[in-house]
C-alpha positions in Angstrom: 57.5 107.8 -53.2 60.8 106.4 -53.0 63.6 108.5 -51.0 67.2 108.3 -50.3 69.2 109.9 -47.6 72.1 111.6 -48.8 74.1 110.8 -45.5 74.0 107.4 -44.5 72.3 105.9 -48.3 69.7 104.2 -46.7 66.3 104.2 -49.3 62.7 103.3 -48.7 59.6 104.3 -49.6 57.1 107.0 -47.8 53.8 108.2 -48.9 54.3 111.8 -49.1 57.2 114.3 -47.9 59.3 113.3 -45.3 61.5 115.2 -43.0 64.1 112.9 -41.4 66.2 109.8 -42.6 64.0 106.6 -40.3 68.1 104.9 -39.6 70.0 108.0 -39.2 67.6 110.9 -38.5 69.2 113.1 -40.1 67.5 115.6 -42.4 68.9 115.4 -46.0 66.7 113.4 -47.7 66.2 113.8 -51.5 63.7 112.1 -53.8 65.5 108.8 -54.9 66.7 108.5 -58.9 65.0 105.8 -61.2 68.1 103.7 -60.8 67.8 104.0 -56.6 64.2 103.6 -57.2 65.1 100.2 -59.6 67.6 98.7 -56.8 65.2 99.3 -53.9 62.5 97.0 -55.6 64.8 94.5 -56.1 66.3 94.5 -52.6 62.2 93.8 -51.8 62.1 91.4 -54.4 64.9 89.5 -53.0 63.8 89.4 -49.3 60.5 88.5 -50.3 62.0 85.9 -52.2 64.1 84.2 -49.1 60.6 85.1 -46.7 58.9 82.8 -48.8 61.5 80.1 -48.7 61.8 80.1 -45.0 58.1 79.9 -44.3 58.5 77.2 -46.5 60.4 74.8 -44.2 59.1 73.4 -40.7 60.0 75.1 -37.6 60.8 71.6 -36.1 62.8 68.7 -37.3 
């Protein structure tokens, strides 16, 4: 399931409930909209993206 904390914004995924926000710790979480949802996969999308680019090139010149 996809969250958002209402505080600081931060999203990510959790399987199941979750009490506290894993960058602030605070407690207002709320299940995350389909458009929060949406912009968290691409976020993943993208740094998956630039992962696979860097283990691309040689650690040594």
């Amino acid at each position: 399931m996809t969250y958002v904390c209402a505080d600081c914004g931060f999203l990510f995924y959790r399987a199941g409930e979750i009490e506290n926000c894993p960058a602030c710790e605070k407690s207002n979480i709320r299940s995350a909209t389909e458009e929060e949802a949406q912009k968290l996969q691409e976020l993943l999308e993208q740094e998956n993206q630039i992962c696979g680019e860097r283990s691309k090139k040689p650690l040594w010149n």
